[in-house]
C-alpha positions as CSV (number, residue, x, y, z in Angstrom):
1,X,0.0,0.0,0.0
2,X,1.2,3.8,-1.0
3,X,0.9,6.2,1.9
4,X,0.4,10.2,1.4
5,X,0.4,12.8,3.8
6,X,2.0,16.3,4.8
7,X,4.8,16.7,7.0
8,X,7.7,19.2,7.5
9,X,5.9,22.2,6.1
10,X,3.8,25.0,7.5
11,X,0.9,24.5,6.1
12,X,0.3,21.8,8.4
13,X,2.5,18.6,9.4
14,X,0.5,15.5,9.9
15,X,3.3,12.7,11.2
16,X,1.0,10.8,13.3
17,X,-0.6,9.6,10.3
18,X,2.4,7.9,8.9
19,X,3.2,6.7,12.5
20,X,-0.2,5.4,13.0
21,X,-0.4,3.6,9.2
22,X,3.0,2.0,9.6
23,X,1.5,1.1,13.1
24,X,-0.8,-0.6,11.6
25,X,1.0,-2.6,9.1
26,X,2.8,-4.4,11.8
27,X,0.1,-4.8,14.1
28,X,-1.8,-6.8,10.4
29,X,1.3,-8.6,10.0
30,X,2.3,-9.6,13.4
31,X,-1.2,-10.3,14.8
32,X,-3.6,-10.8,11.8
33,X,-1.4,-13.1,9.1
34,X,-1.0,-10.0,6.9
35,X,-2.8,-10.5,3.7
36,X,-3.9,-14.5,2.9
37,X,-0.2,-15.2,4.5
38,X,1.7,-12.6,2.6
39,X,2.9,-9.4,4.6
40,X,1.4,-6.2,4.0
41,X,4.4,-3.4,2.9
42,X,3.6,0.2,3.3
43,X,5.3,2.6,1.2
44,X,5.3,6.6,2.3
45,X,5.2,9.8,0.7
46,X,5.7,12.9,2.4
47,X,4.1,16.2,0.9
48,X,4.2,20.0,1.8
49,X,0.8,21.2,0.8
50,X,1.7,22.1,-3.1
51,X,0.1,20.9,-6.1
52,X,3.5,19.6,-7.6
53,X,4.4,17.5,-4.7
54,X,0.7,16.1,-4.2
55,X,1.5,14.8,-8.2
56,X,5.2,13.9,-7.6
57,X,4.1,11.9,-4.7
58,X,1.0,10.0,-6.8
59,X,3.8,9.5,-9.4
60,X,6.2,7.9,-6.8
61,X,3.5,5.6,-5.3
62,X,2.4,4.9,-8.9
63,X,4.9,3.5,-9.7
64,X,5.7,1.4,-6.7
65,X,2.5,-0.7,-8.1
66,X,0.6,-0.7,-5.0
67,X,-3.0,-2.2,-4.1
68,X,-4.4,1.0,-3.1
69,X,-2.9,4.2,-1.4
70,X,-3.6,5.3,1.7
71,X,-4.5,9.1,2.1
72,X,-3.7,10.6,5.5
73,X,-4.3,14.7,5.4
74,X,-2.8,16.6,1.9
75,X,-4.2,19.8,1.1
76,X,-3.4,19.8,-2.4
77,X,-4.6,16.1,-2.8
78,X,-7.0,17.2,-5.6
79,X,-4.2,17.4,-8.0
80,X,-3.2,14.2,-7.3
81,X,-6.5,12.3,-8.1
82,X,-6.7,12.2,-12.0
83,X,-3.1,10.6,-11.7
84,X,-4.7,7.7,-9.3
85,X,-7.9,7.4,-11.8
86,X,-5.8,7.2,-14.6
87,X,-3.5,4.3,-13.0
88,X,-6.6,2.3,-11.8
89,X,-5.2,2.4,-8.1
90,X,-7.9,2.8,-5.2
91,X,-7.4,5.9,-3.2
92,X,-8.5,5.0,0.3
93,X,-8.9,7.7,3.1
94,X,-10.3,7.9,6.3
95,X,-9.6,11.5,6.5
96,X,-10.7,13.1,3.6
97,X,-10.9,17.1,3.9
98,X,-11.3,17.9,-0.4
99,X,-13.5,17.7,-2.7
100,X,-11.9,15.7,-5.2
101,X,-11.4,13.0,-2.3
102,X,-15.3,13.0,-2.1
103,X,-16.3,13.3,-5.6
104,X,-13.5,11.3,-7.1
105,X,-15.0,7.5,-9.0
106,X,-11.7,5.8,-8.2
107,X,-11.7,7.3,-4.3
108,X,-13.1,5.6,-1.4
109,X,-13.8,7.9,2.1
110,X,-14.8,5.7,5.0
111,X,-15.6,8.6,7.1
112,X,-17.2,11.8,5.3
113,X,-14.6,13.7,7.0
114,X,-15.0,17.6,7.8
115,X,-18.3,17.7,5.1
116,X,-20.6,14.8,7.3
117,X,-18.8,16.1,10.5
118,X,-20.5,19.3,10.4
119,X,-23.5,17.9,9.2
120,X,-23.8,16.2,12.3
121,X,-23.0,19.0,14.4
122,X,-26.0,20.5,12.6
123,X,-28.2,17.7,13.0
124,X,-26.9,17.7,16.7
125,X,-27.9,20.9,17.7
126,X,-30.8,21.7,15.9
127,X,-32.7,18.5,17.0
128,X,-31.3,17.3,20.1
129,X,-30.4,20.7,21.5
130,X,-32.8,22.8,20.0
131,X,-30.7,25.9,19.5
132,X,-32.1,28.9,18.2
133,X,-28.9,31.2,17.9
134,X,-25.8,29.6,16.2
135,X,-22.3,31.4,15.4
136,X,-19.6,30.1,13.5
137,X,-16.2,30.5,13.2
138,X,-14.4,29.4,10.0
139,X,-11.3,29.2,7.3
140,X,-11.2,31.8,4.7
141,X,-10.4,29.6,2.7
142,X,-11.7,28.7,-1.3
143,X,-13.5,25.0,-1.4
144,X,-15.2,22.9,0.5
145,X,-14.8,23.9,4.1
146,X,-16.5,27.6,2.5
147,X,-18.8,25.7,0.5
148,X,-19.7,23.6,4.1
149,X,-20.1,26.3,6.2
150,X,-22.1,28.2,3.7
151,X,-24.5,24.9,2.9
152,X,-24.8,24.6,6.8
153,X,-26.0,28.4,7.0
154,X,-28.7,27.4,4.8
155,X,-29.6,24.3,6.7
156,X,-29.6,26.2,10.2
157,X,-32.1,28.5,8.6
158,X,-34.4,26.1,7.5
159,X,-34.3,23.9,10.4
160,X,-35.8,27.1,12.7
161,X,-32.6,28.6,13.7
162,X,-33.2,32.2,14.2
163,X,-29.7,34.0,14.2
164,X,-26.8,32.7,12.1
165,X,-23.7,34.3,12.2
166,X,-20.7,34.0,10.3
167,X,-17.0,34.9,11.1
168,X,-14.4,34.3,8.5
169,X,-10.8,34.7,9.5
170,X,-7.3,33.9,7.8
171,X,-5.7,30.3,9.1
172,X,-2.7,32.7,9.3
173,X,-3.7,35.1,11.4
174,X,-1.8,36.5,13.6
175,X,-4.2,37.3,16.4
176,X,-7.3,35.1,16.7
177,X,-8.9,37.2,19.5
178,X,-10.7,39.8,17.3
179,X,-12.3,36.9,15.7
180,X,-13.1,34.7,18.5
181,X,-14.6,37.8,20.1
182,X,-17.2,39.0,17.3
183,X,-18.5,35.0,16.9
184,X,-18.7,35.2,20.8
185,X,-20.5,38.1,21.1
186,X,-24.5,38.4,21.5
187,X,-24.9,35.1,23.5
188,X,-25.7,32.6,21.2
189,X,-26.6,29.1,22.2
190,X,-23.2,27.2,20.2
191,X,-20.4,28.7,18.1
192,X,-18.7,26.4,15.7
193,X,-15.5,26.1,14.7
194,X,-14.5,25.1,11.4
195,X,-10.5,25.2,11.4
196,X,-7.9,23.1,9.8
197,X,-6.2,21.5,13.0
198,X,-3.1,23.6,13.4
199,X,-4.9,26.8,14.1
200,X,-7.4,25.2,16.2
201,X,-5.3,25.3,19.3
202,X,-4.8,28.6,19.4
203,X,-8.5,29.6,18.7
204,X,-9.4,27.2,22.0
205,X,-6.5,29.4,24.0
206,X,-8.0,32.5,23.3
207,X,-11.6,31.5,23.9
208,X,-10.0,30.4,27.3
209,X,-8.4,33.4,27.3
210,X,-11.3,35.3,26.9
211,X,-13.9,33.2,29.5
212,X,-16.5,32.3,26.9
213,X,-18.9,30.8,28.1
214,X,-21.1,29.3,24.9
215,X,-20.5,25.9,24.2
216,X,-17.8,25.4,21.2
217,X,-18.0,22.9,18.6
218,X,-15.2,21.6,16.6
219,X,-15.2,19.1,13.5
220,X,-13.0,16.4,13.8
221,X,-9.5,17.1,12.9
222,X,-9.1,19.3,16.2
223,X,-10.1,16.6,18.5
224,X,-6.8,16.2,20.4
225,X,-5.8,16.6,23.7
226,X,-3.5,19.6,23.1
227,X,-6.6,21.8,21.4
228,X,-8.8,20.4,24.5
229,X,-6.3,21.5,27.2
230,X,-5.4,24.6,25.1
231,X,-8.8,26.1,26.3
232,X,-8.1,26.5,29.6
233,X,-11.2,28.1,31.5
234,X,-13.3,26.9,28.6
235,X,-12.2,23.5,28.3
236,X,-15.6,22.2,29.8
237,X,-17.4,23.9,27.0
238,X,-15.9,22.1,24.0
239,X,-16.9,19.6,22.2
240,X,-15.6,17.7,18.8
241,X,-17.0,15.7,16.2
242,X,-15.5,12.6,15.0
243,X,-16.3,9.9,12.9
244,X,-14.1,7.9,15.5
245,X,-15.1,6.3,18.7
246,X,-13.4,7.7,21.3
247,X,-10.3,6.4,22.9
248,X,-10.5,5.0,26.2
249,X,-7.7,4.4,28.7
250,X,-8.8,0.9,28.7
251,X,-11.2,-1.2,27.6
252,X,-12.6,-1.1,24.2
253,X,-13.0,-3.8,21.2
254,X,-10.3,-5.7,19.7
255,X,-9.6,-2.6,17.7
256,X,-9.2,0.0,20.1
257,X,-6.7,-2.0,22.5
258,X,-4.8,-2.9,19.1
259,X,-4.8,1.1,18.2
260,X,-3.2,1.8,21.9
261,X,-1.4,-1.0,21.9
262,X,0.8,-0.1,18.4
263,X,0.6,3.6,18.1
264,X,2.9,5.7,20.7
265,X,0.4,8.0,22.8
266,X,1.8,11.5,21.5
267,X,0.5,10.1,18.2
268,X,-2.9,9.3,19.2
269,X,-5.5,11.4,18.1
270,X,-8.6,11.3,15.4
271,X,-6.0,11.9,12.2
272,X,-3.9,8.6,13.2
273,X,-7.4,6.7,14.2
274,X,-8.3,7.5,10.7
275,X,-5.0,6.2,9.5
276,X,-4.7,3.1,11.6
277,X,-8.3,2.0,11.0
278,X,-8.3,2.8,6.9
279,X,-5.1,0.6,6.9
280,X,-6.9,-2.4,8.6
281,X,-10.5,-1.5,6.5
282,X,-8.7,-2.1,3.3
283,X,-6.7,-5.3,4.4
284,X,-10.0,-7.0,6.2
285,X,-11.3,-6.4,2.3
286,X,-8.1,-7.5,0.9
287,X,-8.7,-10.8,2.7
288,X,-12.1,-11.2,1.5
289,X,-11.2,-11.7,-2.6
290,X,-8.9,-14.0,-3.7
291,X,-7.2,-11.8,-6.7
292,X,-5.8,-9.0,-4.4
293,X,-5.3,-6.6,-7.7
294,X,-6.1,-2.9,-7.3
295,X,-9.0,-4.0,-9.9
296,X,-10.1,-6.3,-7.5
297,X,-10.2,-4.1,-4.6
298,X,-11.8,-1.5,-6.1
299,X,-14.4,-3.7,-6.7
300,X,-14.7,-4.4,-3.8
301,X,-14.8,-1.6,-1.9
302,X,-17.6,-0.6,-4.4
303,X,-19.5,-3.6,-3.6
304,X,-19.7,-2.9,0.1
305,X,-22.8,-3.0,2.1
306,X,-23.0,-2.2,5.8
307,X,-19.2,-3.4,5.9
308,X,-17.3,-3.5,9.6
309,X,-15.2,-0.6,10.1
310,X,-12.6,0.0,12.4
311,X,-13.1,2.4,15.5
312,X,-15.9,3.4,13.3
313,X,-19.3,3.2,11.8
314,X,-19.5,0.7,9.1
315,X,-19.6,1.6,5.3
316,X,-21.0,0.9,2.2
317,X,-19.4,2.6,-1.2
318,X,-22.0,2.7,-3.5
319,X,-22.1,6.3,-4.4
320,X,-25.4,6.9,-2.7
321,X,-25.1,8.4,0.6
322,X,-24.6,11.6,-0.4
323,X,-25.5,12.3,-4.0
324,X,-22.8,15.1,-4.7
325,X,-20.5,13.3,-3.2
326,X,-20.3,9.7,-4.1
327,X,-16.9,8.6,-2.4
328,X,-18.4,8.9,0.9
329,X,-18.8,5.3,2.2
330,X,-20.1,6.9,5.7
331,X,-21.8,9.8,7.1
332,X,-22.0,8.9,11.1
333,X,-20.3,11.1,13.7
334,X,-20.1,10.9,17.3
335,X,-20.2,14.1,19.3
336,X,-17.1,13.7,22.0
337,X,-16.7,15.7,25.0
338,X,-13.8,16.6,27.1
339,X,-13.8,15.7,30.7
340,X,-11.7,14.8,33.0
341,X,-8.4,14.6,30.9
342,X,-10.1,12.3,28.2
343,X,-13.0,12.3,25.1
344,X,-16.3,10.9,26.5
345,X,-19.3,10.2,24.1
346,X,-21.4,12.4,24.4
347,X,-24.4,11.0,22.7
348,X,-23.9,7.5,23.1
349,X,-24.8,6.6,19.5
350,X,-24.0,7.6,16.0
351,X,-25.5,10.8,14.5
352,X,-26.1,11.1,11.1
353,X,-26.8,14.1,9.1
354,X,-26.9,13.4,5.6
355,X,-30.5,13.7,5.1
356,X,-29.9,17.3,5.6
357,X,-27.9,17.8,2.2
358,X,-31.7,18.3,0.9
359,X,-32.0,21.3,2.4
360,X,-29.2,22.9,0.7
361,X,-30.4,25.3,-2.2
């Protein structure tokens, strides 16, 4: 399997995806028989958030002839995608944050990523907590976390929401606090945050900073320890959406205690979960066919139905859980919270908000 993710660059360095595939690998190898008794080989590629090193690395892993490749976090993974379609080589993410990973027909997502995420915050608060004023704080950035946020707008009003207020900053920014002061302001009910995870630290330090008191809401991506303890004062307001169980000291199925067991605890965190578990998704599919080409998984990833996921909702990738987006194989979220030094669930079941893609328009 081909491996791609960021690392070493400031747009965003996501090691503890690598860590966590290559974790993986062994784990399948030493503890599962690898692949009908042959070892599974992972093969990394390191990008820095360009265009040209998104296609170098498809290139590389191209022509390593793998199975599938693994996608971890790459911002500029859309340029990479016609090379995979061309090749015939599965691209396999549990992490997805583009479009192209989502509309792509040679690209499975077994999670929806930041898209279903904050559909199911939406779901969340507008029919379990009944909100009636929601602000939002989110990347200025072209694409689909815009295109999200906007669509979600829509969807707030619809669903009864009263006041909806956006707050667009710069991921660069050098001072979060004007921001996270204007989507504070006027009391409302929940502010979201809708950040790539490298900023979201600091916008959870000033919100401590500041005392605010509304409850915060962050997709997926920021759901580590060092964004939850970041917040200081406001820790016991936030909350995160994954499309991850959350980790527990102990206890857990077979997959968790394998996930804690093989990945170092500074690398633990929803991005290497997503990692770890597509690595072990595609080789429980690998084992299931008897020619393991990339043909043949492809196949059968599309011919999934309800399949077992790992430290996640199961998946089926037949292009019809969301329409626009046919290479999501999963819309469920949980909503986490942090207490105590750890996630908890929050909900104590899967929330789902793909139904609300009809209200967008």
């Amino acid at each position: 399997m081909g491996f791609v993710s960021m690392e070493n660059t400031p747009l965003g360095s996501f090691p503890e995806t690598r860590i966590a595939a290559e974790s993986a690998v062994a784990y399948a190898n030493a503890a599962l028989g690898g692949v009908h008794g042959r070892p599974l080989e992972l093969v990394p590629c390191a990008t820095n958030g360009s265009p040209e090193s998104s296609q170098d690395c498809a290139n590389r892993l191209i022509a390593a002839d793998p199975v599938a490749v693994i996608g971890g976090v790459d911002l500029s993974t859309e340029a990479a995608m016609p090379l995979y379609q061309q090749a015939s080589i599965p691209y396999v993410s549990g992490s997805p944050q583009l479009s192209g990973e989502l509309s792509s027909p040679n690209s499975f997502s077994l999670t929806g990523g930041t898209l279903t995420e904050l559909l199911g915050i939406t779901d969340y608060l507008t029919t379990t907590k009944h909100v009636t004023k929601v602000h939002a704080l989110y990347a200025d950035l072209p694409g689909l976390l815009t295109a999200a946020i906007q669509g979600s707008r829509s969807i707030l009003q619809k669903k009864g929401v009263s006041e909806v207020r956006l707050v667009p900053e710069k991921v660069d920014t050098a001072d979060f606090a004007p921001a996270v002061s204007q989507v504070a302001s006027g009391n409302p009910d929940a502010i979201v945050v809708v950040f790539p995870a490298q900023s979201c630290a600091r916008i959870a330090q000033v919100a401590g900073s500041l005392q605010v008191k509304a409850p915060i809401y962050f997709v997926g991506s920021c759901a580590t320890a060092a964004v939850a303890r970041a917040g200081g004062q406001a820790t016991g307001n936030m909350n995160f959406a994954s499309g991850y169980l959350p980790l527990d000291a102990t206890g857990g199925d077979q997959d968790s205690r394998a996930f804690r067991e093989n990945v170092p605890e500074a690398s633990r965190s929803p991005l290497s979960q997503a990692s770890f578990s597509t690595v072990l998704a595609a080789r429980s599919l690998l084992t299931e066919i008897t020619q393991t080409t990339p043909g043949d998984l492809r196949n059968a990833f599309r011919a999934a139905r309800d399949h077992p996921n790992v430290m996640a909702h199961s998946f089926t990738c037949d292009g019809t859980l969301i329409k626009a987006f046919p290479a999501v194989c999963n819309t469920a979220v949980r909503i986490l919270r942090w207490s105590d030094g750890g996630f908890v669930d929050a909900t104590g079941t899967w929330v789902d908000g793909r139904e609300l893609m009809t209200l967008i328009g």
